[in-house]
C-alpha positions as CSV (number, residue, x, y, z in Angstrom):
1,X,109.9,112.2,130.1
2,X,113.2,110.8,129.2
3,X,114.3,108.6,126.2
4,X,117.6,106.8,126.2
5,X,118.3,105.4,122.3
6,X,121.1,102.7,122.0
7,X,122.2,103.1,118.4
8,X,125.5,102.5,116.7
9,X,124.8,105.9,115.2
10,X,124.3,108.7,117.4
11,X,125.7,111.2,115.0
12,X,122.5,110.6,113.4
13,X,119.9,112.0,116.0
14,X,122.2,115.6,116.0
15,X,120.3,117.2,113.0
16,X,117.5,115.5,113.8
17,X,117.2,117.0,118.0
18,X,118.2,120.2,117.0
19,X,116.4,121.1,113.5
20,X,112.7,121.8,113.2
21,X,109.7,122.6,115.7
22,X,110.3,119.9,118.1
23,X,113.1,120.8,119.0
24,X,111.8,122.6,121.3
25,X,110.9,119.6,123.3
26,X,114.0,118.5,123.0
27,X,115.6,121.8,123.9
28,X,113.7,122.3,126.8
29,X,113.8,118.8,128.3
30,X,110.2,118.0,128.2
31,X,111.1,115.3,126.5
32,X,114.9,114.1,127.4
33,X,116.9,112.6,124.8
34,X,120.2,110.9,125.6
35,X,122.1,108.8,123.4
36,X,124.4,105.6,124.1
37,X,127.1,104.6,121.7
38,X,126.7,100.5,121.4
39,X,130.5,100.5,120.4
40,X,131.1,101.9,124.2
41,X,129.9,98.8,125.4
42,X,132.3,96.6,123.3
43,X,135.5,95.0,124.3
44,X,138.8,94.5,121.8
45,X,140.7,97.2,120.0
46,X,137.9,97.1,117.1
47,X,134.8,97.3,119.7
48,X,133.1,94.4,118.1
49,X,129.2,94.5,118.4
50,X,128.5,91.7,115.5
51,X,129.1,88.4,114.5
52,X,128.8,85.5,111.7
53,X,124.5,83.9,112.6
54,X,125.3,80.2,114.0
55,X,123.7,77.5,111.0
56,X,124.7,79.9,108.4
57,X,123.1,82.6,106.6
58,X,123.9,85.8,104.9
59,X,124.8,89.0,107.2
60,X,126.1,89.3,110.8
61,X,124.2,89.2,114.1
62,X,124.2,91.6,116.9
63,X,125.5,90.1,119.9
64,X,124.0,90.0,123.4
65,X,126.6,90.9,125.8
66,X,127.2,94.4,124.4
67,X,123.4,95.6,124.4
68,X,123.2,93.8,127.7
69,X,126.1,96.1,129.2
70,X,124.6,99.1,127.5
71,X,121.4,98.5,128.5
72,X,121.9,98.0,132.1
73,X,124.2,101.1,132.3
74,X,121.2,103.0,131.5
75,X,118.7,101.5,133.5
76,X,121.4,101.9,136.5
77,X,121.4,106.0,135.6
78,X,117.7,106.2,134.8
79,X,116.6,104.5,138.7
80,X,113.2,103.6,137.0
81,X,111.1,100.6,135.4
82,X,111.8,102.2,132.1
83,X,110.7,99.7,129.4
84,X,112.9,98.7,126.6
85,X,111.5,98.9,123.3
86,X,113.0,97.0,120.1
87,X,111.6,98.4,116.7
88,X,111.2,94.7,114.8
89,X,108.8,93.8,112.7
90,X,107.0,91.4,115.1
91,X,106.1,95.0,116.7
92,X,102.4,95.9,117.3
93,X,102.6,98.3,114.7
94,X,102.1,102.3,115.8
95,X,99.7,104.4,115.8
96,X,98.1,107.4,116.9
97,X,96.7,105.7,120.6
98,X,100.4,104.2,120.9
99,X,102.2,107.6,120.6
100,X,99.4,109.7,123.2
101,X,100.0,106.7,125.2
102,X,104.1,107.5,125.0
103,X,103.2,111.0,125.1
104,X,102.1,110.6,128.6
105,X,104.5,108.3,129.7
106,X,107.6,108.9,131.6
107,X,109.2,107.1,128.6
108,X,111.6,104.4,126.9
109,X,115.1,103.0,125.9
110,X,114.5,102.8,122.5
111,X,117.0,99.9,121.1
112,X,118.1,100.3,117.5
113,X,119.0,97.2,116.0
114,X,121.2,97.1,112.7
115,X,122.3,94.3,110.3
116,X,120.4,90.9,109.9
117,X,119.0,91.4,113.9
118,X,120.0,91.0,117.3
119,X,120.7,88.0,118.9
120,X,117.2,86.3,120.5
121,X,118.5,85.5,123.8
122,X,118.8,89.5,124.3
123,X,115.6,90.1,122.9
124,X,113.8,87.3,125.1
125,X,115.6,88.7,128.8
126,X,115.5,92.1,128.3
127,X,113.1,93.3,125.3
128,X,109.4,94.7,127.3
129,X,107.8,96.5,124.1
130,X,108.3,95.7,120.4
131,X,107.4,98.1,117.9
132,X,106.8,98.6,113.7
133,X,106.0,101.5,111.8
134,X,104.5,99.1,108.8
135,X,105.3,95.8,107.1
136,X,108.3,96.8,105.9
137,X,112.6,97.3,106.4
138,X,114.5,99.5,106.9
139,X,118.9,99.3,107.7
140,X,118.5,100.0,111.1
141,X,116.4,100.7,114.1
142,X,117.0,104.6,113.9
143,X,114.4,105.8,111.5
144,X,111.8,104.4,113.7
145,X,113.0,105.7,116.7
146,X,113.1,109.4,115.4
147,X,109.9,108.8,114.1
148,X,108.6,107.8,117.8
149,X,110.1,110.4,119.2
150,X,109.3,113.1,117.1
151,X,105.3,111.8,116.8
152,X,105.6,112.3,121.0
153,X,107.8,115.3,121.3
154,X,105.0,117.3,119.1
155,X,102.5,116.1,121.4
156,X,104.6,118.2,124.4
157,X,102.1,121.3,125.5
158,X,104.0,124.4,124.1
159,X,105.8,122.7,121.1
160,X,103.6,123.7,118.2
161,X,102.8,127.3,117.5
162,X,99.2,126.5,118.0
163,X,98.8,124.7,120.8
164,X,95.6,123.1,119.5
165,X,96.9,122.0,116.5
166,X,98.0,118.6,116.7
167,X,93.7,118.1,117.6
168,X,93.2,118.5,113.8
169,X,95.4,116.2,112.9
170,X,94.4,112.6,111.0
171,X,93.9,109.9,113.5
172,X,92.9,112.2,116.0
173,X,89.9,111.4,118.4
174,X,88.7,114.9,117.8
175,X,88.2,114.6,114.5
176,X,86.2,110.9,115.6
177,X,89.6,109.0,114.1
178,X,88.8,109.8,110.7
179,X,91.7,111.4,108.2
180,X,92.0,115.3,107.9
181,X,90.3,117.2,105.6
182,X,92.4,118.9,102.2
183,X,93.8,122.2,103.3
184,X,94.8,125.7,101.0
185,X,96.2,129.0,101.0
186,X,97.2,132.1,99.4
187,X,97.0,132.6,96.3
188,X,93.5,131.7,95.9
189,X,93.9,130.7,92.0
190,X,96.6,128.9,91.1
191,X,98.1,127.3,88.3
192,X,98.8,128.0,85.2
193,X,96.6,130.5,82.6
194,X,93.3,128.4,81.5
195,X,93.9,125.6,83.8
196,X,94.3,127.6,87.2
197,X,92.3,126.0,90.3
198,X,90.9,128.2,92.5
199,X,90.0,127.5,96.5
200,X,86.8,126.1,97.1
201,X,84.4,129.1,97.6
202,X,82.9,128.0,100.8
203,X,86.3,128.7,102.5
204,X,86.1,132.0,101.2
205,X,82.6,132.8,102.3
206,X,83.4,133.7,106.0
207,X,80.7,131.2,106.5
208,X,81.7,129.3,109.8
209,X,79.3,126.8,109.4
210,X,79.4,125.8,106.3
211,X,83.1,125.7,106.2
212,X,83.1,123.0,109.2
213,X,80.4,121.2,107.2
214,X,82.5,121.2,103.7
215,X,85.6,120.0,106.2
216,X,83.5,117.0,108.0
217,X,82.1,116.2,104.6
218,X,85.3,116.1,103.1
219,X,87.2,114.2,106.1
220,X,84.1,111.5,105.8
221,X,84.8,111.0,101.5
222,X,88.6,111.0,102.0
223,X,88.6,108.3,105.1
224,X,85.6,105.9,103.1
225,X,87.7,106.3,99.6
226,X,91.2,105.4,100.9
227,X,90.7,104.1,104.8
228,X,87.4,102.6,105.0
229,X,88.8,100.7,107.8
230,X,88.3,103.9,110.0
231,X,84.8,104.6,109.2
232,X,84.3,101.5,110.8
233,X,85.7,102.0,113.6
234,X,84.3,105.2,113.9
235,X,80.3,103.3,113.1
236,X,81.4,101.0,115.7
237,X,82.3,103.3,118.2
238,X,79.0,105.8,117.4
239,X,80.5,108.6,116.4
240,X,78.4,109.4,113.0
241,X,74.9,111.1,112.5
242,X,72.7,109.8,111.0
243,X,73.0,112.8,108.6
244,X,76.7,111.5,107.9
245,X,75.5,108.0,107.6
246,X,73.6,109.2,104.5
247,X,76.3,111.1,103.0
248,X,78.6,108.2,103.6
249,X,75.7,106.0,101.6
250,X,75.1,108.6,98.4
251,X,79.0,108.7,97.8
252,X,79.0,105.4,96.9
253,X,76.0,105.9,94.7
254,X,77.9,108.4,92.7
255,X,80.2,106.0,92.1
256,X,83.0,106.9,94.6
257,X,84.8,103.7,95.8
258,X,83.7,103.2,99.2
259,X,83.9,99.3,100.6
260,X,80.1,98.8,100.8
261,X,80.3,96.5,103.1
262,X,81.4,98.7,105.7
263,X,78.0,100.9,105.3
């Protein structure tokens, strides 16, 4: 898959492509990353991509004609349908579906807008897909897009060390949509002397089981306490037991905060 980003900061993505354990999607090409300098696009001696918003107003504006230019430079090198993706905050906001459904795709130009926002008239002739990552705002469109492509890019068979990794994670249909469970390691008491914590014991026990009991158990009172909005998608798709149903309904009669409306 192939990702074109129009940014006027490309020196950001270098770190960003080249440090951690994606990288190896992006080293490999499984997931293409080019970048295209707005200010390329620009005409005059100061390669002016903004102006003053008409009626007034604080900031500057991002004006058409240079992400047009840009835009169909890279749809004229790509050869494809390619959709063109703003991060705004009119977005469908993303989540896990959205980034397997990017995972699989042959991807995007991602457009990364800066300053008070881009002029409409671009937006309305050549924006497909607009995408948030929460109600919130950020100085630019770049965050989101590394956050995109890194949420695909780790997706990519071969990226991770364990290849089924990214199947325990929160959000996951293979954990029913439901948040992960808490997770420790070596040494198995920590802390200091007198107030030390040590790892639950059923994760010592060798206990196979039990220990994916403890987990489910401990997914089920995470999601109801601070997602309850899950477990009911999860109820409404059918994907508790009975047994689980009951659990869910004795946490919040030990006083955990579960939304009992939801059960």
């Amino acid at each position: 898959m192939r990702f074109d980003v129009i940014t006027l900061f490309p020196e950001l993505f270098a770190p960003f492509l080249t440090s951690g354990v994606t990288r190896r999607a992006y080293s490999t090409g499984q997931v293409d990353v080019r970048l295209w300098n707005l200010r390329d696009f620009a005409d005059g001696n100061y390669r002016r991509v903004d102006d003053r918003p008409f009626g007034g107003g604080p900031g500057m504006v991002m004006m058409a004609e240079p992400l047009a230019q840009c835009l169909r430079t890279v749809r004229a090198e790509r050869a494809d349908a390619a959709p063109a993706v703003l991060f705004s905050p009119i977005g469908r906001r993303l989540d896990h579906a959205g980034v397997v459904a990017w995972s699989a795709s042959a991807g995007a130009v991602l457009v990364c807008g800066r300053y008070e926002g881009i002029d409409q008239r671009f937006i309305d002739r050549y924006i497909d897909v607009q995408v948030s990552l929460g109600d919130f705002v950020l100085s630019g469109g770049e965050i989101a897009a590394m956050a995109l492509l890194d949420a695909v890019a780790r997706l990519q068979p071969g990226v991770l060390n364990d290849q089924d990794s990214h199947q325990l994670d929160s959000f996951n249909p293979a954990l029913d949509g439901l948040l992960d469970c808490p997770h420790y390691t070596r040494p198995d008491s920590w802390g200091p002397p007198g107030d030390d914590v040590r790892v639950p014991d059923v994760l010592m026990s060798g206990h196979h089981a039990q220990i994916e009991s403890w987990r489910r158990q401990q997914r089920l009172s995470l999601t109801a306490t601070h997602r309850p909005d899950l477990i009911a998608a999860a109820r409404a798709a059918g994907r508790l037991s009975a047994q689980e149903e009951s659990f869910l309904t004795g946490l919040a009669q030990t006083g955990i905060k579960v939304d009992n409306s939801l059960l």
